[in-house]
PDB file of N, CA, C and O in Angstrom, chain B, residues numbered from 101:
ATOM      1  N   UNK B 101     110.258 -16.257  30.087  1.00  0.00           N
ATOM      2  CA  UNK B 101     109.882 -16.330  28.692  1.00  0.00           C
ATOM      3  C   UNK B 101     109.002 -17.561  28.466  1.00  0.00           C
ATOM      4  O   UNK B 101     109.098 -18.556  29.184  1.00  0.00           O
ATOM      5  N   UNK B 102     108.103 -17.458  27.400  1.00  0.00           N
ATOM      6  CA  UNK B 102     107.011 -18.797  27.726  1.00  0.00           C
ATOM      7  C   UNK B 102     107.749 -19.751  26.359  1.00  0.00           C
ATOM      8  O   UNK B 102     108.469 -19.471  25.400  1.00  0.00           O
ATOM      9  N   UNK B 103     107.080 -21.054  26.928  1.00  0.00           N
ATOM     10  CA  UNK B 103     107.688 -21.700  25.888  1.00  0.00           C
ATOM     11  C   UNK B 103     106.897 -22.064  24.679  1.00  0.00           C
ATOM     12  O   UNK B 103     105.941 -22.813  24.881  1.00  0.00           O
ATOM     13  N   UNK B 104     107.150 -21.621  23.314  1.00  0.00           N
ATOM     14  CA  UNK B 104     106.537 -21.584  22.257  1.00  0.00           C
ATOM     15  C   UNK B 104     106.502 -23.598  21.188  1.00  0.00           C
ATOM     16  O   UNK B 104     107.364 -24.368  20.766  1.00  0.00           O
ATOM     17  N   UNK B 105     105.738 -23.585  21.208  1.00  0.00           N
ATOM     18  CA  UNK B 105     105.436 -25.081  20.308  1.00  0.00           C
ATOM     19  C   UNK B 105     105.137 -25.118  19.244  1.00  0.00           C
ATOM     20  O   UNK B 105     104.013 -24.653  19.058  1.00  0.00           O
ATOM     21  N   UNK B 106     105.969 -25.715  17.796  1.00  0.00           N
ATOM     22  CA  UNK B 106     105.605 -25.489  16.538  1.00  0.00           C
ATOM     23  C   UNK B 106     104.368 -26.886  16.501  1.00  0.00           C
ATOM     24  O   UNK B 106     104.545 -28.029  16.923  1.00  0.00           O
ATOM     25  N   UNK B 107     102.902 -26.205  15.732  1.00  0.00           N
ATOM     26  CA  UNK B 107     102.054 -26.746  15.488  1.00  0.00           C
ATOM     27  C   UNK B 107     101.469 -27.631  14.550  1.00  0.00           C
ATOM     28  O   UNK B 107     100.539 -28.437  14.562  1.00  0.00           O
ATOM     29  N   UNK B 108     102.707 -27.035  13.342  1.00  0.00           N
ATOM     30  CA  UNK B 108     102.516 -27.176  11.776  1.00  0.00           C
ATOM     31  C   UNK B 108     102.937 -26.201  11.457  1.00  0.00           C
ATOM     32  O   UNK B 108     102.630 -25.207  12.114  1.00  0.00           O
ATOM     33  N   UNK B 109     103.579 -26.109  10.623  1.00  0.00           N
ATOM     34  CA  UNK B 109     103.727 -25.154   8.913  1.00  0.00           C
ATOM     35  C   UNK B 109     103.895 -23.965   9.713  1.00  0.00           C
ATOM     36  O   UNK B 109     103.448 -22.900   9.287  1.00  0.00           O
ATOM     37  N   UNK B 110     104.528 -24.029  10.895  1.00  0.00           N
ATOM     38  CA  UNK B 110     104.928 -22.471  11.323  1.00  0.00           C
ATOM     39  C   UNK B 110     104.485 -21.836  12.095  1.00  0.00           C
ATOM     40  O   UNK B 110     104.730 -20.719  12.551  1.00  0.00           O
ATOM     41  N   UNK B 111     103.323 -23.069  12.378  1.00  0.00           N
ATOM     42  CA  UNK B 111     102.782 -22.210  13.357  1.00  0.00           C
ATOM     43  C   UNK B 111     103.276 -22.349  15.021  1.00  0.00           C
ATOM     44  O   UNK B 111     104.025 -23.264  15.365  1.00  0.00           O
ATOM     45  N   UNK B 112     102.825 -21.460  15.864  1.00  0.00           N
ATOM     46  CA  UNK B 112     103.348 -21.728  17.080  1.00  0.00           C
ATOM     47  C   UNK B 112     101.762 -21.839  18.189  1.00  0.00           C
ATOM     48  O   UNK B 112     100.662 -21.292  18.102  1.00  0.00           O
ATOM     49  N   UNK B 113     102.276 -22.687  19.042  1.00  0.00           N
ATOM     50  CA  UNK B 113     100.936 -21.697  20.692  1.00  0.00           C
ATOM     51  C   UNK B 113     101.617 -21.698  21.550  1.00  0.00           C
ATOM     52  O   UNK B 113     102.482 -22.574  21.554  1.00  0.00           O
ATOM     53  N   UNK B 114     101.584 -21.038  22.325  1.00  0.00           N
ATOM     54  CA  UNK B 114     101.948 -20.964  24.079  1.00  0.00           C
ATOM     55  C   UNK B 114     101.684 -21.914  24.680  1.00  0.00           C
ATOM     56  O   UNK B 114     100.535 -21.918  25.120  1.00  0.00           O
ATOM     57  N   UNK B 115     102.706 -23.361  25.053  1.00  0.00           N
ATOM     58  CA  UNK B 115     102.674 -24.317  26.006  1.00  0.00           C
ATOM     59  C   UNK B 115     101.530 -23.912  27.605  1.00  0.00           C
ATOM     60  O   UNK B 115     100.605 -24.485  28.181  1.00  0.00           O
ATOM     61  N   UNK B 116     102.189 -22.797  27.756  1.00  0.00           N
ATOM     62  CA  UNK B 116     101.568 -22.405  28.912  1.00  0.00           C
ATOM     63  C   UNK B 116      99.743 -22.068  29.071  1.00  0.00           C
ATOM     64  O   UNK B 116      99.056 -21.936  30.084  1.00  0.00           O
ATOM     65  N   UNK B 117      99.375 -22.008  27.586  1.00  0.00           N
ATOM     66  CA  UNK B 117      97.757 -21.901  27.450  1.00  0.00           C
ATOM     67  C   UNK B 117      97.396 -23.062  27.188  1.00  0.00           C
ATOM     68  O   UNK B 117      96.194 -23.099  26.923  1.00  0.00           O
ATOM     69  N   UNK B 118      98.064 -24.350  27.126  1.00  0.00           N
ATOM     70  CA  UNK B 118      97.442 -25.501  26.507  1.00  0.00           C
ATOM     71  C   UNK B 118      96.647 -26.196  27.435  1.00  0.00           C
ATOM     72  O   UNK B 118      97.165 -26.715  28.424  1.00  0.00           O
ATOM     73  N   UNK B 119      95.461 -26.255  27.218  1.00  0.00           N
ATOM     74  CA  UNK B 119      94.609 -27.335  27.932  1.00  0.00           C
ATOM     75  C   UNK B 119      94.693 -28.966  27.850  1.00  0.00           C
ATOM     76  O   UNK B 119      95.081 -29.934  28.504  1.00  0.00           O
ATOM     77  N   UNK B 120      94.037 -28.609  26.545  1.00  0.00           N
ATOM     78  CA  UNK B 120      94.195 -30.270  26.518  1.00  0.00           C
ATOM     79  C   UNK B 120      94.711 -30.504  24.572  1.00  0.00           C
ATOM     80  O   UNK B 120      94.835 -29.540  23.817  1.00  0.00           O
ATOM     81  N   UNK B 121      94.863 -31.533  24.266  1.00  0.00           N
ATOM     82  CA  UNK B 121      95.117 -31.899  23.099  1.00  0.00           C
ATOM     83  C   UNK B 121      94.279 -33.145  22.327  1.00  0.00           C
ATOM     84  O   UNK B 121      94.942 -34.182  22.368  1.00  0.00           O
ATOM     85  N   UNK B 122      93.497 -33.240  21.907  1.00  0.00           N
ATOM     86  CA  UNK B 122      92.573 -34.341  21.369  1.00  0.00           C
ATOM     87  C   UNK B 122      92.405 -34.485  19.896  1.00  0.00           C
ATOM     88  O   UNK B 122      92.288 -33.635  19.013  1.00  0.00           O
ATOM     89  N   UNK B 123      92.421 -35.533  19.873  1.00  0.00           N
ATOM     90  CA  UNK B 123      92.131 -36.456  18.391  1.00  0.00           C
ATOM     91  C   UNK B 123      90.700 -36.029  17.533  1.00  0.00           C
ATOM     92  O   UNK B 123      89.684 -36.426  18.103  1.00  0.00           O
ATOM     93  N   UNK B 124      90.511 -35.416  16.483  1.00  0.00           N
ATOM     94  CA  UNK B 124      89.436 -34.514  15.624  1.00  0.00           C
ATOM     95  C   UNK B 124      88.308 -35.623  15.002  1.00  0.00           C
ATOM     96  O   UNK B 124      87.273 -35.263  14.441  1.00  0.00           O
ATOM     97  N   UNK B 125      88.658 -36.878  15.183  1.00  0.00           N
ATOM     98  CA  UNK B 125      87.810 -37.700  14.838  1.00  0.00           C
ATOM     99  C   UNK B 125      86.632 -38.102  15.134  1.00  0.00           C
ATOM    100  O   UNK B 125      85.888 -38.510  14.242  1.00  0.00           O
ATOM    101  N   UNK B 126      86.263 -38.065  16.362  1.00  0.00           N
ATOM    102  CA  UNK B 126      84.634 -38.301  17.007  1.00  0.00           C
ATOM    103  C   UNK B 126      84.124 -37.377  16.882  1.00  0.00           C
ATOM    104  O   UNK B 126      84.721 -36.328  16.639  1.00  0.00           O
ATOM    105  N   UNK B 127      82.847 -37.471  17.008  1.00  0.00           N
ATOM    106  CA  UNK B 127      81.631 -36.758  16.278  1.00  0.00           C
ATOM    107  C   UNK B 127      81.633 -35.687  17.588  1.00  0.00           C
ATOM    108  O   UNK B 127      81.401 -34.524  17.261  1.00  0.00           O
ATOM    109  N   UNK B 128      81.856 -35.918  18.966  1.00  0.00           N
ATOM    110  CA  UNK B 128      81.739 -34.579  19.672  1.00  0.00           C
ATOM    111  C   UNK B 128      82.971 -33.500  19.333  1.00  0.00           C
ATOM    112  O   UNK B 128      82.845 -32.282  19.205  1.00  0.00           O
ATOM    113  N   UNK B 129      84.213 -34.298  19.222  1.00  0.00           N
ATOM    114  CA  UNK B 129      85.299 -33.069  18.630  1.00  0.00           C
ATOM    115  C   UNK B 129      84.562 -32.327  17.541  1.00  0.00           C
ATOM    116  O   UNK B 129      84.382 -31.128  17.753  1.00  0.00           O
ATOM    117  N   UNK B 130      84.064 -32.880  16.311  1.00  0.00           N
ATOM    118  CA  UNK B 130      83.840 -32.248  15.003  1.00  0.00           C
ATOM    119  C   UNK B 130      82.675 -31.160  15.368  1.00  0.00           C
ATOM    120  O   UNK B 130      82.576 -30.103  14.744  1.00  0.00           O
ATOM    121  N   UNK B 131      81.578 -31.619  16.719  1.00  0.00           N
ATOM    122  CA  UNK B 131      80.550 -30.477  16.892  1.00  0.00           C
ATOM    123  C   UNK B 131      81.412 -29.543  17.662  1.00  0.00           C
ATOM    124  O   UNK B 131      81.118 -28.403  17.301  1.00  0.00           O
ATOM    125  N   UNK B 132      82.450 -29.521  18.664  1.00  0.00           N
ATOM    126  CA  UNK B 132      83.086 -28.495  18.968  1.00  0.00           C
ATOM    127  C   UNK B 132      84.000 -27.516  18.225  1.00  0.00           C
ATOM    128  O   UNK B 132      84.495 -26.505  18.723  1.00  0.00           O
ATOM    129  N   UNK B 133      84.199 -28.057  16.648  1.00  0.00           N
ATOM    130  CA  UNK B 133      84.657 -27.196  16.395  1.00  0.00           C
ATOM    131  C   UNK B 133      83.950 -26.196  15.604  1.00  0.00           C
ATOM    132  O   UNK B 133      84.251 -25.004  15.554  1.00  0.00           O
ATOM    133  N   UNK B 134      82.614 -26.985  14.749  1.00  0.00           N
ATOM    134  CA  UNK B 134      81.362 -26.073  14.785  1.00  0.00           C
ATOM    135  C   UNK B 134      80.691 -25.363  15.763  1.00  0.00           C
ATOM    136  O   UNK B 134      79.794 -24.624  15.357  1.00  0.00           O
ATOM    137  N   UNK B 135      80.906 -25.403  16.957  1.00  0.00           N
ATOM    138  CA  UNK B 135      80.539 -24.906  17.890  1.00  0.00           C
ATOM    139  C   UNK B 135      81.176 -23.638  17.700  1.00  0.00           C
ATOM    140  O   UNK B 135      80.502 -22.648  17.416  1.00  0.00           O
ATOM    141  N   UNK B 136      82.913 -23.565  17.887  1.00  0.00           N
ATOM    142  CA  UNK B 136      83.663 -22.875  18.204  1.00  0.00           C
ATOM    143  C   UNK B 136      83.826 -21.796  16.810  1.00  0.00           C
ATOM    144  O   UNK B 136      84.357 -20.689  16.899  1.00  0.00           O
ATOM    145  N   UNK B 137      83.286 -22.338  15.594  1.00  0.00           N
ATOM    146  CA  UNK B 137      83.270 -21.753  14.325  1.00  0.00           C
ATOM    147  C   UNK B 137      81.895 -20.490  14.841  1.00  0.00           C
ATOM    148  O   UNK B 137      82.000 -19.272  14.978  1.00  0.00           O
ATOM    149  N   UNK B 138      81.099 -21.078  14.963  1.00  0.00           N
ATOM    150  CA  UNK B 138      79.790 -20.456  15.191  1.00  0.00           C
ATOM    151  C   UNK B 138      79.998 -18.944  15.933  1.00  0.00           C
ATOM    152  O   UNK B 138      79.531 -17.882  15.522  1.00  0.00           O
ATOM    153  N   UNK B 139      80.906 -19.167  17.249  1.00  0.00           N
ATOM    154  CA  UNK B 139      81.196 -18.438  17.981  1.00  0.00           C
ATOM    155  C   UNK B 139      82.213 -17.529  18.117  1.00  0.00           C
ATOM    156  O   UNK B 139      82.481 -16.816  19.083  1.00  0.00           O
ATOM    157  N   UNK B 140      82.722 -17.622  17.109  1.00  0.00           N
ATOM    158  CA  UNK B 140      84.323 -17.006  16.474  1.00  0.00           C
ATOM    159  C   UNK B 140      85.192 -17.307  17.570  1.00  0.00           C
ATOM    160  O   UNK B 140      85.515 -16.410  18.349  1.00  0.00           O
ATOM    161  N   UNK B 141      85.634 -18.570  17.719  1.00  0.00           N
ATOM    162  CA  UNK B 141      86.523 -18.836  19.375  1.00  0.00           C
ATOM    163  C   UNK B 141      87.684 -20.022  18.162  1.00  0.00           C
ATOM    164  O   UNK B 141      88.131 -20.967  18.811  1.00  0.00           O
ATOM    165  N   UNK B 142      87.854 -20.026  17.594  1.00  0.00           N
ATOM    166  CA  UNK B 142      88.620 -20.912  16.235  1.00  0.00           C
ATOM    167  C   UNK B 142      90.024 -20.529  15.659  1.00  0.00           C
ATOM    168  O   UNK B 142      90.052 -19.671  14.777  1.00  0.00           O
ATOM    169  N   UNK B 143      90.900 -20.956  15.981  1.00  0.00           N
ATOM    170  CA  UNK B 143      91.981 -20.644  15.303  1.00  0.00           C
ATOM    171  C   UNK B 143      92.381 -22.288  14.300  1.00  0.00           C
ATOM    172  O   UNK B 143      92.483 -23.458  14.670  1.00  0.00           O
ATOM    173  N   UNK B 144      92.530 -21.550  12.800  1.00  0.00           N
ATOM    174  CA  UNK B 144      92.467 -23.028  12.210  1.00  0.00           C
ATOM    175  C   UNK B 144      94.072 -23.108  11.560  1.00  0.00           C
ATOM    176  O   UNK B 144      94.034 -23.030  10.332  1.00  0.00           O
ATOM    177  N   UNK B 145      95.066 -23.205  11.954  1.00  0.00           N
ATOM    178  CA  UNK B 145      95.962 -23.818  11.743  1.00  0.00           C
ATOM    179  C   UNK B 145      96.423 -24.662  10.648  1.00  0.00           C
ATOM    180  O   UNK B 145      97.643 -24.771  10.777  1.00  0.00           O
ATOM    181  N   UNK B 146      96.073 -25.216   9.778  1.00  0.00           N
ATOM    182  CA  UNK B 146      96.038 -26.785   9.296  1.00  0.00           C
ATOM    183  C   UNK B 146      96.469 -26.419   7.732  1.00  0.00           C
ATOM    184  O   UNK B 146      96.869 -27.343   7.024  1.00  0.00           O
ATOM    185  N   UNK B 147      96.371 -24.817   7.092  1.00  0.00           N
ATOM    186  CA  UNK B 147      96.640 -24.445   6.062  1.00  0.00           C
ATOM    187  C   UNK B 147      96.448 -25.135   4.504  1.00  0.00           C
ATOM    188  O   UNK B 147      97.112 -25.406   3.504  1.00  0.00           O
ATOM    189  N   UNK B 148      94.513 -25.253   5.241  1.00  0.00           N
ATOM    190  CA  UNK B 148      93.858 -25.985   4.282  1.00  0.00           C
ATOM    191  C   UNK B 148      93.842 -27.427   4.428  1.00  0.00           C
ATOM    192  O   UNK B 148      92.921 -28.094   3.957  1.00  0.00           O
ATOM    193  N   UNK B 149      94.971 -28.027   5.158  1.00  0.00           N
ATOM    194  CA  UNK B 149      94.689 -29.770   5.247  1.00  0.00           C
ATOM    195  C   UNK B 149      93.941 -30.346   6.250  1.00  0.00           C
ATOM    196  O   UNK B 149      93.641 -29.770   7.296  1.00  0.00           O
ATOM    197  N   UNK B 150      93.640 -31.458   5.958  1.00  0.00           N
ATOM    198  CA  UNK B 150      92.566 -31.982   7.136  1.00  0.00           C
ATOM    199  C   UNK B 150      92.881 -31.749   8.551  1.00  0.00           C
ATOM    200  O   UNK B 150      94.001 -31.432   8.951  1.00  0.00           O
ATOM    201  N   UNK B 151      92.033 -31.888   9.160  1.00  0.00           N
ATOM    202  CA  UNK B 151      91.895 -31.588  10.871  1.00  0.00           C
ATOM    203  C   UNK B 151      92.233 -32.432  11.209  1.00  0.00           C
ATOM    204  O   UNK B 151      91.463 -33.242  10.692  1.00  0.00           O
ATOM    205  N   UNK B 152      93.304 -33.276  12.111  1.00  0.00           N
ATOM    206  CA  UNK B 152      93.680 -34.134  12.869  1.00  0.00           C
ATOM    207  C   UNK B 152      93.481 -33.655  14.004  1.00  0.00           C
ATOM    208  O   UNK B 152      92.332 -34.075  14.138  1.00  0.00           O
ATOM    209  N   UNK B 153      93.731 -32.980  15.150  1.00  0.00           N
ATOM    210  CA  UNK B 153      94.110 -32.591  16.459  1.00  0.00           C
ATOM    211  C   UNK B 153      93.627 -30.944  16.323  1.00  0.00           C
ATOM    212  O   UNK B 153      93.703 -30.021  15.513  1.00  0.00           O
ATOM    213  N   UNK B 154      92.963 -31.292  17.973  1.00  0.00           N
ATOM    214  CA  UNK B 154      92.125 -30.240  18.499  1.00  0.00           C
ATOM    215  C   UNK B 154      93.130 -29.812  19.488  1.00  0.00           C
ATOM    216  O   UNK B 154      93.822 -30.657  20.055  1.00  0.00           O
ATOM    217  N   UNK B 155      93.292 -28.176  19.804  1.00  0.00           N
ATOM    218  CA  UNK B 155      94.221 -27.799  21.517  1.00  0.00           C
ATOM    219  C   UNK B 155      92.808 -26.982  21.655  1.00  0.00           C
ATOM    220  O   UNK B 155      92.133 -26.211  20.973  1.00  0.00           O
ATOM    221  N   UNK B 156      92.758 -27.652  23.028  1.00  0.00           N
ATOM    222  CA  UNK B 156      91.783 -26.429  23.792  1.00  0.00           C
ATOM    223  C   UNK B 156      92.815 -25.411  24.806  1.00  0.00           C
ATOM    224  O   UNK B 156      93.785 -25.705  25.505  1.00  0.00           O
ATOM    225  N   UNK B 157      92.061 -23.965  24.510  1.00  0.00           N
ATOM    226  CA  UNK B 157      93.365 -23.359  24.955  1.00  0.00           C
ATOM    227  C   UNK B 157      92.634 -22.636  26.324  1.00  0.00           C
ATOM    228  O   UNK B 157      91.414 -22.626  26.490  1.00  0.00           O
ATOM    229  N   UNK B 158      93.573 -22.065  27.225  1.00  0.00           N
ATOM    230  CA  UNK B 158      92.829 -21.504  28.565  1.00  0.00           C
ATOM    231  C   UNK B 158      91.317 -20.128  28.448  1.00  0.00           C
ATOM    232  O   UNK B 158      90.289 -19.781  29.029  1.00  0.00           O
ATOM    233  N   UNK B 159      92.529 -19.670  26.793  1.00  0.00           N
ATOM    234  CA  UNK B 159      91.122 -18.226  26.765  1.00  0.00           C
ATOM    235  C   UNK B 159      90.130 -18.897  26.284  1.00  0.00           C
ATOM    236  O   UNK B 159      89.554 -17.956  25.737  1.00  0.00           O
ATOM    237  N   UNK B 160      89.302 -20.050  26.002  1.00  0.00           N
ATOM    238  CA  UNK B 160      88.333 -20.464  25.206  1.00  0.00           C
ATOM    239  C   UNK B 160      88.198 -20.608  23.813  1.00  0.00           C
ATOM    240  O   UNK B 160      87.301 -20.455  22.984  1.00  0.00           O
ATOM    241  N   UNK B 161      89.652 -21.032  23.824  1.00  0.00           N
ATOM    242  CA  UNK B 161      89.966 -20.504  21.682  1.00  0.00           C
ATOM    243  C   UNK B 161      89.956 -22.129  21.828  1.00  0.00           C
ATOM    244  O   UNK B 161      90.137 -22.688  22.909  1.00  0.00           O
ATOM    245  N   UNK B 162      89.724 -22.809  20.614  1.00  0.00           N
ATOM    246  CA  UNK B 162      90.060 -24.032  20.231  1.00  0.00           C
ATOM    247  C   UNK B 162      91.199 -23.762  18.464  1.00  0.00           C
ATOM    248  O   UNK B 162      91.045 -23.115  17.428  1.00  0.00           O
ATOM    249  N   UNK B 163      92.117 -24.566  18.947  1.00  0.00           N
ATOM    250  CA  UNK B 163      93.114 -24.257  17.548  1.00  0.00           C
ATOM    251  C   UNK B 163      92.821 -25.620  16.655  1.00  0.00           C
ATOM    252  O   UNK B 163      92.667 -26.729  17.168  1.00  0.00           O
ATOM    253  N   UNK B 164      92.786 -25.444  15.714  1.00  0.00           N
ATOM    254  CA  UNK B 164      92.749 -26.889  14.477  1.00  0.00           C
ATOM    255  C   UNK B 164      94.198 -27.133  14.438  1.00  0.00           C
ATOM    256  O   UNK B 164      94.885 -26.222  14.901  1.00  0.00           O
ATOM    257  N   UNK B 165      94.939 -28.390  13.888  1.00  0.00           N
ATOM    258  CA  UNK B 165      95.371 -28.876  13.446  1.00  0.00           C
ATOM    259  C   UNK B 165      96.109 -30.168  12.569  1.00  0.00           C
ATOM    260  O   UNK B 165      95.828 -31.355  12.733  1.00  0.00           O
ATOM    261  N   UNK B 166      96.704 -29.852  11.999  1.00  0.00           N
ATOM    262  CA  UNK B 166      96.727 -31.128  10.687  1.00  0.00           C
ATOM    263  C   UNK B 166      97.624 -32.384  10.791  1.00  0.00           C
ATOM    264  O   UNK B 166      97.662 -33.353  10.033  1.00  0.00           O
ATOM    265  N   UNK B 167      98.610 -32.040  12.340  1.00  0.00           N
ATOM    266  CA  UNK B 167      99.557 -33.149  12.560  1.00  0.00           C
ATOM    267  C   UNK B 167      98.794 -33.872  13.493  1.00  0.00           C
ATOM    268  O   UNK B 167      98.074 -33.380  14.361  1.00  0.00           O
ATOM    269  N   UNK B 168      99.058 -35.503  13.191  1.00  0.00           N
ATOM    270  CA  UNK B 168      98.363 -36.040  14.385  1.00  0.00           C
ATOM    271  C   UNK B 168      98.567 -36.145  15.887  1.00  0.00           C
ATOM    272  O   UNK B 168      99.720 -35.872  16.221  1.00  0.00           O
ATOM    273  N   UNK B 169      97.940 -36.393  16.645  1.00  0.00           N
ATOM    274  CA  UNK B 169      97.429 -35.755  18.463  1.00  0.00           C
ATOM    275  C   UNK B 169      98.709 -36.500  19.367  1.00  0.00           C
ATOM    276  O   UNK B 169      99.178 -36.087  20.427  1.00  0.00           O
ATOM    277  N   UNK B 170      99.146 -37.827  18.533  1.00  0.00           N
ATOM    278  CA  UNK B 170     100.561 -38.355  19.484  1.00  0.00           C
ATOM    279  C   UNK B 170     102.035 -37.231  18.768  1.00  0.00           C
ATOM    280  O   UNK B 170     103.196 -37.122  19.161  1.00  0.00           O
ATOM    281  N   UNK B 171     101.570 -36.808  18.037  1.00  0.00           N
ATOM    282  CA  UNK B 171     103.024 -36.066  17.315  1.00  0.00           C
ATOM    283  C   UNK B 171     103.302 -34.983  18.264  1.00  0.00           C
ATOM    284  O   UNK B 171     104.292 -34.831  18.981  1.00  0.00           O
ATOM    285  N   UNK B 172     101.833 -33.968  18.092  1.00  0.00           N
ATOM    286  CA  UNK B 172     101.403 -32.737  19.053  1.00  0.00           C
ATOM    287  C   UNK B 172     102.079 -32.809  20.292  1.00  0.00           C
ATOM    288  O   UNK B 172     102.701 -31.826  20.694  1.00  0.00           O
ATOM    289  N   UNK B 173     102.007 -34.401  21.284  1.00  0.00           N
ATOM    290  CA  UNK B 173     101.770 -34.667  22.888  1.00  0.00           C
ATOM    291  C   UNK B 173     103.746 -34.720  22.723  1.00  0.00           C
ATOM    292  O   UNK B 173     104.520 -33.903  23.220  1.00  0.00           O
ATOM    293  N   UNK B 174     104.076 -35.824  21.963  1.00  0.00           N
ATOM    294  CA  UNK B 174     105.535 -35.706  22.009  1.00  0.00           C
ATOM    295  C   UNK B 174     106.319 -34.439  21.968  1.00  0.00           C
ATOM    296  O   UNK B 174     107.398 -34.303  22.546  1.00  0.00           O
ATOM    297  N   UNK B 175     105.759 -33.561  21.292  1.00  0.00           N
ATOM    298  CA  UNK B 175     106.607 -31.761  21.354  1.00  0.00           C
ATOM    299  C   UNK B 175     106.164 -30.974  22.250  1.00  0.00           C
ATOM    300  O   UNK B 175     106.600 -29.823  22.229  1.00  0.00           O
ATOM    301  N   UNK B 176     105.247 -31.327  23.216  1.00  0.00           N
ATOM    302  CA  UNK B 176     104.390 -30.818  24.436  1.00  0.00           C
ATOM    303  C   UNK B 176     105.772 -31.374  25.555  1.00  0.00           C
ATOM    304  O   UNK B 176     106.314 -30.750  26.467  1.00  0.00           O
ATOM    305  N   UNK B 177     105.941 -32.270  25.225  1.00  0.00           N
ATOM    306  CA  UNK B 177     106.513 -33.397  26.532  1.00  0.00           C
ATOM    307  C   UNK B 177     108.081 -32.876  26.181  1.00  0.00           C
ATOM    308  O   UNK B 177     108.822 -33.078  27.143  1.00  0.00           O
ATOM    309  N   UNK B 178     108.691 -32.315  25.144  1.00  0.00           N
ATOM    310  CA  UNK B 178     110.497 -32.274  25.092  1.00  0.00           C
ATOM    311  C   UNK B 178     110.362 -30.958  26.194  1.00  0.00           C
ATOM    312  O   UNK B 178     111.374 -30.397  26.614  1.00  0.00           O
TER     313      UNK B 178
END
């Protein structure tokens, strides 16, 4: 069974697709997620609140979210 990670507000991803986890603040995160908007590869998570933390996932999806990137890494790591 894979192990599921709450993201925010309910949401979940598959531990097992997680690439990486990064901070939404530098100007190359913010073009990747226009990038990823452009390209319909976007799952936005954040339920309207600001973007803190980027997951890059194995299929090429990038997910938004609104909790910050050390909160994310600590529920990655239990």
């Amino acid at each position: 069974m894979n192990k599921l990670i709450n993201i925010g507000y309910g949401n979940l991803v598959n531990v097992d697709k997680v690439i990486a986890i990064v901070s939404a603040e530098s100007a190359p995160a913010k073009r990747q997620i226009i990038y990823a908007k452009d390209n319909h590869k976007i799952i936005d998570a954040t339920q309207g609140r600001k973007t803190k933390s980027i997951i890059y996932t194995s299929d090429d999806y990038i997910i938004t979210s609104s909790l910050q990137t050390d909160t994310l890494i600590n529920r990655f790591e239990r």
